[in-house]
C-alpha positions as MATLAB code, in Angstrom:
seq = 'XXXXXXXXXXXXXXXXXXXXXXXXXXXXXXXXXXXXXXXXXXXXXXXXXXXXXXXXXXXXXXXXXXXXXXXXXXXXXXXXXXXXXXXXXXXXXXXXXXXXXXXXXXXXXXXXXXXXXXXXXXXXXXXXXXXXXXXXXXXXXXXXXXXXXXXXXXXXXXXXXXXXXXXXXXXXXXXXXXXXXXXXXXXXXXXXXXXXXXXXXXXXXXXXXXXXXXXXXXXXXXXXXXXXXXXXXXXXXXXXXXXXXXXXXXXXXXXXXXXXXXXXXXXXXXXXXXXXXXXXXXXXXXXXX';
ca = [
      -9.441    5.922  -21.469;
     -11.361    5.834  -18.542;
     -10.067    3.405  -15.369;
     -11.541   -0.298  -15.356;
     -10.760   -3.527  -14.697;
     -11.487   -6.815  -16.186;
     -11.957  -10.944  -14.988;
     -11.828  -13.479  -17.261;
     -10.812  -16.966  -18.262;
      -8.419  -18.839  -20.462;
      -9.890  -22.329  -20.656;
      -6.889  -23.590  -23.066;
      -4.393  -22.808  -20.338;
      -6.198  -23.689  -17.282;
      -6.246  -19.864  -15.723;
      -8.027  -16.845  -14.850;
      -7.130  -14.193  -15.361;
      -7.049  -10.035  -14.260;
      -6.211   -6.722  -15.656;
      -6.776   -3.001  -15.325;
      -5.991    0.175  -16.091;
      -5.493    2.850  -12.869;
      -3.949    5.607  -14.043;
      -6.904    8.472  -13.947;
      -7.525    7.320   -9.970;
      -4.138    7.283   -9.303;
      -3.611   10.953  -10.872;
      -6.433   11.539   -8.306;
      -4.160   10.127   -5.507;
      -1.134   11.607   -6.383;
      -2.991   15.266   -6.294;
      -4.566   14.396   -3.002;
      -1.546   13.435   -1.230;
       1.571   16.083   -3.328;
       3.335   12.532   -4.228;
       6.285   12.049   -5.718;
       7.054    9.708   -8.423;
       8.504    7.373   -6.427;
       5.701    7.358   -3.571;
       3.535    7.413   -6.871;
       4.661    4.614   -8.495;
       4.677    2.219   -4.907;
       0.695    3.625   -4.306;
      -0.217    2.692   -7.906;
       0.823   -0.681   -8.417;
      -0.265   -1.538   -4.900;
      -3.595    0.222   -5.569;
      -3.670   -1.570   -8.719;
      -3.304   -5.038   -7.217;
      -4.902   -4.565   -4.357;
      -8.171   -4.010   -6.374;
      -7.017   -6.815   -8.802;
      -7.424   -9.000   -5.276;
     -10.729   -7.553   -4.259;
     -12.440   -8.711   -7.420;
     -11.432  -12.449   -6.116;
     -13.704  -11.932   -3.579;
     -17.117  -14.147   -4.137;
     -18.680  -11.089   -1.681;
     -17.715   -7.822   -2.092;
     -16.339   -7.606    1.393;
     -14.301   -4.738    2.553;
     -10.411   -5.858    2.298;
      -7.421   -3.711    3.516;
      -4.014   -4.431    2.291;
      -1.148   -2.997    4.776;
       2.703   -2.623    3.444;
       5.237   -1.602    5.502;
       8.939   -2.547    4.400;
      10.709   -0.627    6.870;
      11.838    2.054    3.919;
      11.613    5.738    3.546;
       7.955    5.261    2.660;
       6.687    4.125    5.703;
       3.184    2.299    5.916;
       1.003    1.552    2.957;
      -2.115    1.665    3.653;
      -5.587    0.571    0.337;
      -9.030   -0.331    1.405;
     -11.323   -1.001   -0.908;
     -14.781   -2.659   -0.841;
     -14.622   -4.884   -4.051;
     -17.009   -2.610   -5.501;
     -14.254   -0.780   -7.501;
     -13.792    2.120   -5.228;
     -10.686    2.419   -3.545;
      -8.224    4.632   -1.091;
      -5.399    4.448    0.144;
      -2.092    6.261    1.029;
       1.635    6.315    2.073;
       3.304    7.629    5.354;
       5.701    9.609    3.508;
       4.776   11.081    0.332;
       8.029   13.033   -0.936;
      10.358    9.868   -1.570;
      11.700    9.738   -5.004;
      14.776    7.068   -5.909;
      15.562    5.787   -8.854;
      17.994    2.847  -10.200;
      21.477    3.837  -11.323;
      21.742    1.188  -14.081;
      18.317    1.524  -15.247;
      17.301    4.829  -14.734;
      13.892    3.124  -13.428;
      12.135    4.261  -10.014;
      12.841    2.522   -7.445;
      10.039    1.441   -5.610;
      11.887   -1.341   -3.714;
      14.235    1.103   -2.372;
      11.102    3.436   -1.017;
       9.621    0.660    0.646;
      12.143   -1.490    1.507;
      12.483   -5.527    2.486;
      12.498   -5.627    6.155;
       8.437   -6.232    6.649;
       5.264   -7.878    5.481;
       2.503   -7.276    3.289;
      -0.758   -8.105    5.290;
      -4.481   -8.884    4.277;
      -7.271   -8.201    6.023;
     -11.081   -9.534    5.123;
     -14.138   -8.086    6.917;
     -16.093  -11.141    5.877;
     -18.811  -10.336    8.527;
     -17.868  -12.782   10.582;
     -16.801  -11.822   14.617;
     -12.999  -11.762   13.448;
     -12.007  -10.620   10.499;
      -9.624  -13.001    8.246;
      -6.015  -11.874    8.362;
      -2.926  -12.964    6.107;
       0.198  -11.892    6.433;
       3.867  -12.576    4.397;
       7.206  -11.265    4.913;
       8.336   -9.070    1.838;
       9.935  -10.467   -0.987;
      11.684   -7.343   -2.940;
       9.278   -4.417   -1.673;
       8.875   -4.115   -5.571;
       4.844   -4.818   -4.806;
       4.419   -7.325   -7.872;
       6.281   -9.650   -6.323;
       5.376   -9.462   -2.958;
       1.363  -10.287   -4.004;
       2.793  -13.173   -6.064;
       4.368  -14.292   -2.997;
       1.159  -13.761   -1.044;
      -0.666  -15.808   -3.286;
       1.560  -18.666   -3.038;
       1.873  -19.045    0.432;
      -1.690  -17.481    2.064;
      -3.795  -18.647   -0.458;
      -1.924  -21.612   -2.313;
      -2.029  -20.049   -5.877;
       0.515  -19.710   -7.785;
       0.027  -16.499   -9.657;
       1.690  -13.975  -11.696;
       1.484  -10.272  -10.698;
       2.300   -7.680  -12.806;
       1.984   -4.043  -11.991;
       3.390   -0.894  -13.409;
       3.297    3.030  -13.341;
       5.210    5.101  -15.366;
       5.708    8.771  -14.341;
       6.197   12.181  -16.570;
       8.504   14.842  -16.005;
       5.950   17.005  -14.708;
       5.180   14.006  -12.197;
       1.679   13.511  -13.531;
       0.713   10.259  -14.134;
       0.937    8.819  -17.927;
      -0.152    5.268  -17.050;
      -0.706    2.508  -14.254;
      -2.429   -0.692  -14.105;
      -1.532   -4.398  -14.167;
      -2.901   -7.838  -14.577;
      -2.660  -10.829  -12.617;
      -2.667  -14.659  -14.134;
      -3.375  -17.536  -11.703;
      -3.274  -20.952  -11.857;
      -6.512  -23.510  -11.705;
      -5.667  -26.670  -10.214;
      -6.152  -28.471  -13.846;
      -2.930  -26.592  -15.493;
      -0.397  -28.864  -16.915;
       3.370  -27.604  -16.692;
       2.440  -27.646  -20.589;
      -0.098  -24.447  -19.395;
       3.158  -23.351  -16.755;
       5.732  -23.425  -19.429;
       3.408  -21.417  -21.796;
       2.442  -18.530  -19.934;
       6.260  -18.400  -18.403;
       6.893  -17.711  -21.853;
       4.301  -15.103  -22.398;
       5.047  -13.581  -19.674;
       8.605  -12.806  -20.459;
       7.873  -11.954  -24.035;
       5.478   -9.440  -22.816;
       6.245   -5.752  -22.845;
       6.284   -3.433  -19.400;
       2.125   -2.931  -18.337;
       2.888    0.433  -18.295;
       4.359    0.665  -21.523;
       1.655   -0.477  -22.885;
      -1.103    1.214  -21.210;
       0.904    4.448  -22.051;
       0.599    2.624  -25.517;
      -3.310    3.042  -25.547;
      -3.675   -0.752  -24.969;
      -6.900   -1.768  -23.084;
      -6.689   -4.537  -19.895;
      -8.657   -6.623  -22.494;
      -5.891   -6.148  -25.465;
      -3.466   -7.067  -22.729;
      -4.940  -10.305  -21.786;
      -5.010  -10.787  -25.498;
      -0.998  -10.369  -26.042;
      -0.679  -12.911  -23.302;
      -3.592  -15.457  -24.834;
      -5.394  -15.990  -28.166;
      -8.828  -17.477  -26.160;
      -9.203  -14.841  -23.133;
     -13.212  -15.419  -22.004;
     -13.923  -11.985  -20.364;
     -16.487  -12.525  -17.938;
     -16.856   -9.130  -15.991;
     -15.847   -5.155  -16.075;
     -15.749   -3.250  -13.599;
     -15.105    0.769  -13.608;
     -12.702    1.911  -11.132;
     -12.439    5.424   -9.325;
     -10.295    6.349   -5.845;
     -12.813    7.814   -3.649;
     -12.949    8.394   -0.074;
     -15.646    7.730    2.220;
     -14.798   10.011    4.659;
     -17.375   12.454    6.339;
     -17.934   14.156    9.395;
     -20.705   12.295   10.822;
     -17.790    9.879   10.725;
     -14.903   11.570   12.191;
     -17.363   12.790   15.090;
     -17.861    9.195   15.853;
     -14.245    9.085   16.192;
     -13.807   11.891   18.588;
     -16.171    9.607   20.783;
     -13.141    7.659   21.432;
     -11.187    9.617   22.966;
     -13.095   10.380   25.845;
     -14.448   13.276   27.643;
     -11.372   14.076   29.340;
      -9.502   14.619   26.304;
     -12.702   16.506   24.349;
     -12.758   18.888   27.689;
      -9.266   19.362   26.869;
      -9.477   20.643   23.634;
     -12.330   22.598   24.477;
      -9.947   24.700   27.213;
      -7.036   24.663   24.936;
      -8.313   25.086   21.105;
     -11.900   25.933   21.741;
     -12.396   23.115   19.167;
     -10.452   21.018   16.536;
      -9.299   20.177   13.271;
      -9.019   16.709   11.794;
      -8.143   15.377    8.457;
      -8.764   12.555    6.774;
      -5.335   10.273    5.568;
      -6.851    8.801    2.373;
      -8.264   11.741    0.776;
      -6.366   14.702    2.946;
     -10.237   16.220    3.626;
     -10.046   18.332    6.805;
     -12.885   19.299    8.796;
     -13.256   21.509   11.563;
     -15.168   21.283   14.877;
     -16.143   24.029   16.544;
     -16.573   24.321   20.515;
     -20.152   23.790   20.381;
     -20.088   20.819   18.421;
     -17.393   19.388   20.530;
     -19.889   20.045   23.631;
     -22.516   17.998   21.590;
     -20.475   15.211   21.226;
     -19.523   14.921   24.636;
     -23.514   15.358   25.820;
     -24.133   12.007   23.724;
     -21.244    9.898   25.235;
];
């Protein structure tokens, strides 16, 4: 099953409604960056709600979600444009934990507490719109709920899930997110409470075969789907880019690494691309500063 996500709307119960299915791009991810199932598990679901959040978005503007807990993980970084493209990585990619009692990985444990989860909007405006919460549980699910509640006054329900092989490959991520219109009834709250809890692991049943539409419809009989989207993790990452970069830093330091290296190497974080520059083209870009 190819990766895709899905909006919709549950008229009966006064909600819209999210849900997708991540686990090719993240397989992608977890290649790009050697991650272990931990590290995998913490990108996924954040990937996975962080492109949940993006489809909120009345303009596909380009949003970047930062996590940092203060754990072994270090800083999460997604950006994605809303156009279902995204990339994103951790600081440290070989953390793996899991819980004694349940056997389960622990993501909270990679990231940690200690921290926020922030938002930022390029809504083409001068500033860009940034939110920012203090972490809940580092668990990722609940942290977004918590974002939604306080930055953007929605009460919501996040769920997010990746479930890991032996091997370390990826047999299934995704999520779906449920939020509140301001009509619902604590008839509508007490219902999808209920759901909720009655409702397997995502990841179970993605690894089940179960489409983000055949999830909605475990958690609602009337689910209006009202747009699909196909999701990939792709970098847009080039050289013309990262020479832009090297602007930056001056001619000082360019001179530098002329006398030193006689040129550089660079690579890209989200995608682990490196490119090479060789004297000459470091001269070049110091001629056009």
């Amino acid at each position: 099953m190819k990766d895709y996500l899905v909006r919709g709307l549950v008229n009966s119960k006064n909600c819209r409604v999210f849900a997708c299915s991540t686990t090719k791009l993240l397989e992608v991810a977890r290649k790009d960056h050697s991650l272990w199932p931990t590290a995998s598990a913490a990108l996924g679901r954040m990937m996975s709600a962080t492109l949940m959040m993006a489809k909120m978005n009345k303009n596909n503007e380009k949003m970047t979600v930062v996590i940092n807990g203060g754990g072994p993980i270090g800083t999460m970084i997604c950006v994605t444009n809303g156009d279902g493209n995204i990339k994103g990585f951790v600081a440290n990619p070989e953390v793996h934990y899991t819980y004694n009692d349940t056997g389960k990985l622990a993501v909270g444990v990679a990231v940690g507490h200690e921290g926020t989860l922030q938002v930022i909007k390029d809504m083409g405006l001068k500033e860009p719109f940034t939110g920012s919460v203090p972490l809940q549980t580092g668990e990722i699910g609940d942290d977004f709920s918590y974002y939604f509640a306080v930055s953007e006054q929605t009460p919501s329900v996040v769920s997010v899930g990746v479930l890991v092989n032996d091997t370390n490959e990826i047999l299934a991520s995704g999520g779906f997110i449920i939020q509140l219109l301001p009509e619902a009834t604590e008839e509508d709250i007490t219902y999808i409470e209920n759901a909720v809890k009655n409702c397997p692991p995502v990841s179970q049943l993605i690894n089940d075969g179960k489409t983000p539409e055949e999830i909605l419809e475990l958690l609602f009989n009337d689910v209006e789907i009202t747009e699909k989207q196909d999701l990939y993790f792709k970098c847009d990452c080039s050289k013309d880019k990262l020479s832009k970069a090297l602007i930056t830093i001056g001619k000082d330091e360019l001179n530098s690494m002329i006398e030193k290296d006689h040129g550089c190497q660079l690579h890209c974080q989200f995608c682990n691309t490196e490119y090479n520059f060789s004297e000459e083209e470091l001269k070049g870009i110091i001629n056009d500063i």
